[in-house]
N, C-alpha and C positions, 0 to 999 in steps of 0.2 A: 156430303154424306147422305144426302134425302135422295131417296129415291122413286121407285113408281108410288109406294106407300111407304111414307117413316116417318117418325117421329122426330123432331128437333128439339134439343133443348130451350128452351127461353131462357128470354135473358132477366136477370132480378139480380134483385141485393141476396149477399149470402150472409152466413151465420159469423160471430166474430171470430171464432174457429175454426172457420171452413169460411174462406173468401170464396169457393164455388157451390155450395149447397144453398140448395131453394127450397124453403119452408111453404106449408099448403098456406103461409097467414099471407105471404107475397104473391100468392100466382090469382091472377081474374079468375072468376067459376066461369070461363068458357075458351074453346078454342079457335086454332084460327084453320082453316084450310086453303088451301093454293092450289088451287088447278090449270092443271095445260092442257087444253084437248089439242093435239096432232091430228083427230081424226074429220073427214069430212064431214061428219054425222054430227048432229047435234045429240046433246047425252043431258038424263037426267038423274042427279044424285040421291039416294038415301041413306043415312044412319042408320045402321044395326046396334042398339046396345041392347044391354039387358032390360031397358026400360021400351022400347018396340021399337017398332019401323019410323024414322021422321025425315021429313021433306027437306034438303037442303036447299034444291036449287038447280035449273038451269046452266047449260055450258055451250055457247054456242058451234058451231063445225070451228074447227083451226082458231079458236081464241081461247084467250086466259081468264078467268073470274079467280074471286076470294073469298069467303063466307066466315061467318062466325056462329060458332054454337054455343047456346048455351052447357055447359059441360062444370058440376061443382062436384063433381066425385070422380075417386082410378077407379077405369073400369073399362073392359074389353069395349071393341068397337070395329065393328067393318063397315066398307061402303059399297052398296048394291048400286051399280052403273048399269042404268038402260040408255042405250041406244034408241031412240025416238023411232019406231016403225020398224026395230031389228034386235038383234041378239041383247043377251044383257048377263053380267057376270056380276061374284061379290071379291072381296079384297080378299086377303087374308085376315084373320082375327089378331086386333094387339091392342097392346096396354095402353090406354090411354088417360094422361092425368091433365086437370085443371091447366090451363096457360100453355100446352104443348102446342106446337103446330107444325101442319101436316102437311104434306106437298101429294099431290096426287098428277101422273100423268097419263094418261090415255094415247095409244100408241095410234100410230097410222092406222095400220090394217090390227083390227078391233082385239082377235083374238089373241095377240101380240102383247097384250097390256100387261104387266109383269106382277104379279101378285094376285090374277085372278085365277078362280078355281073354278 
């Protein structure tokens, strides 16, 4: 189900009513991201929320990283990918809550990358 940008359920304890509902008192105040860059180019990550622009991290050309953010509130979030010495695009905007985690891929040929606008 994760695609170039999505959102995954996490995994927690549910409610005694709901064996699959996750309470905000279960989820960590931060997220996790997964990245795949396909592409040759080394790329560098930021967070868009409504609190500003912040630094994720480095991705080197054709390798995988993981990152974590600090994250204790729902609330929108895109990721602005520059390409190191080239083009740079942002995600699409979504909802992002406490313990989500995200998978990000970066296509071969850059402008490929599915969710960028």
């Amino acid at each position: 189900m994760c695609a170039a940008f999505a959102a995954c359920a996490p995994a927690g304890a549910g409610v005694a009513d709901d064996p699959y509902a996750i309470t905000s008192a279960n989820r960590p105040p931060r997220i996790r991201l997964v990245v795949r860059n396909m592409n040759f180019n080394d790329v560098r990550l930021f967070a868009m929320a409504p609190t500003g622009r912040t630094s994720i991290g480095q991705v080197g050309g054709k390798q995988d990283a993981e990152f974590e953010l600090g994250w204790s509130v729902s609330a929108y979030m895109s990721i602005e990918i520059n390409m190191v010495a080239g083009p740079k695009c942002e995600t699409q905007e979504m909802q992002v809550d406490p313990g989500d985690v995200l998978e990000l891929q970066i296509a071969v040929i850059f402008e490929q990358t599915a969710g960028c606008r």
